[in-house]
C-alpha positions as CSV (number, residue, x, y, z in Angstrom):
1,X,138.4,36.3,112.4
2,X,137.7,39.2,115.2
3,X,136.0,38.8,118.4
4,X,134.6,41.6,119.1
5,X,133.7,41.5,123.1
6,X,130.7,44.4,124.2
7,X,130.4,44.9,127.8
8,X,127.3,46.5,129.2
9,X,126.6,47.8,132.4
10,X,123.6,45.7,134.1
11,X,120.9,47.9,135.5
12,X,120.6,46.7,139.4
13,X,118.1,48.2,141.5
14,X,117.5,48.0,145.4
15,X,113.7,48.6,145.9
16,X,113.4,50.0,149.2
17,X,111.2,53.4,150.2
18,X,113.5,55.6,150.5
19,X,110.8,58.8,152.4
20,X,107.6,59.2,153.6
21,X,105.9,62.5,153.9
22,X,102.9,64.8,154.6
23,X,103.3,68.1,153.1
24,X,99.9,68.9,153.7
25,X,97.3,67.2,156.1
26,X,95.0,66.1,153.1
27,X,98.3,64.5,150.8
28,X,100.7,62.1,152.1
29,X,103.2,60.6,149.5
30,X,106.2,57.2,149.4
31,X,109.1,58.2,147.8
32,X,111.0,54.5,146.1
33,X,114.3,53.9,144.9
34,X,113.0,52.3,141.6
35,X,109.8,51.6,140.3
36,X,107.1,48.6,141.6
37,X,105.1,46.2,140.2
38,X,102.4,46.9,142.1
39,X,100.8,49.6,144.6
40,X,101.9,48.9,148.3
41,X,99.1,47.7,150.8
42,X,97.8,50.2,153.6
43,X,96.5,49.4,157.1
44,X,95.2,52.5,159.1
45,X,95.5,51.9,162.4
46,X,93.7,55.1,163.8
47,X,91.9,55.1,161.5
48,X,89.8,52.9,159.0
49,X,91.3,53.3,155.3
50,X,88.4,51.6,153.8
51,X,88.0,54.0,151.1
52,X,89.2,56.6,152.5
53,X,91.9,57.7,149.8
54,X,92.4,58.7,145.8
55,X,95.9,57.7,144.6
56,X,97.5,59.9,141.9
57,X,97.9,59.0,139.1
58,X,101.6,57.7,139.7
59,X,104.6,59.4,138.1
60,X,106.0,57.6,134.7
61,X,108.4,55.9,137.1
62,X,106.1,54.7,139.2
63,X,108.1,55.4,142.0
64,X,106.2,57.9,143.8
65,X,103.4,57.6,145.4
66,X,100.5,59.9,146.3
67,X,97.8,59.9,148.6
68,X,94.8,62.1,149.1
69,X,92.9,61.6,152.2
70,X,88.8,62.1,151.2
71,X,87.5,62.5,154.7
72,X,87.7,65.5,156.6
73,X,87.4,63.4,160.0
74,X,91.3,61.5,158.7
75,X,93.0,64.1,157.3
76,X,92.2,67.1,160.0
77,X,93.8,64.5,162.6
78,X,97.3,65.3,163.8
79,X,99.5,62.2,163.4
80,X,98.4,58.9,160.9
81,X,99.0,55.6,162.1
82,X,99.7,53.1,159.5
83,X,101.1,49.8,158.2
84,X,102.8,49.8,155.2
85,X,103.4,46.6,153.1
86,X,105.4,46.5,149.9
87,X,107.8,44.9,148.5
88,X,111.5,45.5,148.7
89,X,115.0,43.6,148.0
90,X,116.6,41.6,150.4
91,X,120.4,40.4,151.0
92,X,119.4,37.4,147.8
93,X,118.3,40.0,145.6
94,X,115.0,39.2,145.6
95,X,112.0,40.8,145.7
96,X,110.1,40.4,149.1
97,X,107.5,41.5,151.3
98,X,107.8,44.0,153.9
């Protein structure tokens, strides 16, 4: 009788964001390593962000993120202030808050 023995590669993934920017004052977008289970939570801290953005539809990945800003009042300001919660993977390999 043969053994036959198949060895696969295991996927392992590191979510982290891996860039943040603003190419335009009424976009900003997160760039991920891999996709997320769910959308990261936004505090604006100039500003209120109660309603005050559309998010893309996200790519197939969802691993990018974009933002539109709706009010002219947010996006014509200079510099956003924000807290960004999501979830990432720690030294255990597992899946976090931060």
């Amino acid at each position: 009788d043969d053994v036959i023995l198949r060895c696969f590669k295991e996927r392992v993934f590191s979510q982290r964001l891996i860039r943040s920017e603003r190419p335009e004052s009424r976009k900003f977008s997160f760039y991920f390593s891999t996709q997320a289970d769910s959308l990261p939570l936004l505090k604006g801290l100039n500003f209120d962000e109660t309603n005050a953005f559309i998010v893309e539809k996200p790519t197939g990945r969802f691993d990018t993120l974009h933002y539109w800003i709706r009010d002219s009042l947010i996006y014509k300001m200079d510099t956003l202030k924000m807290s960004l919660t999501y979830l990432y993977t720690d030294t255990l390999n597992q899946l976090v808050p931060r």
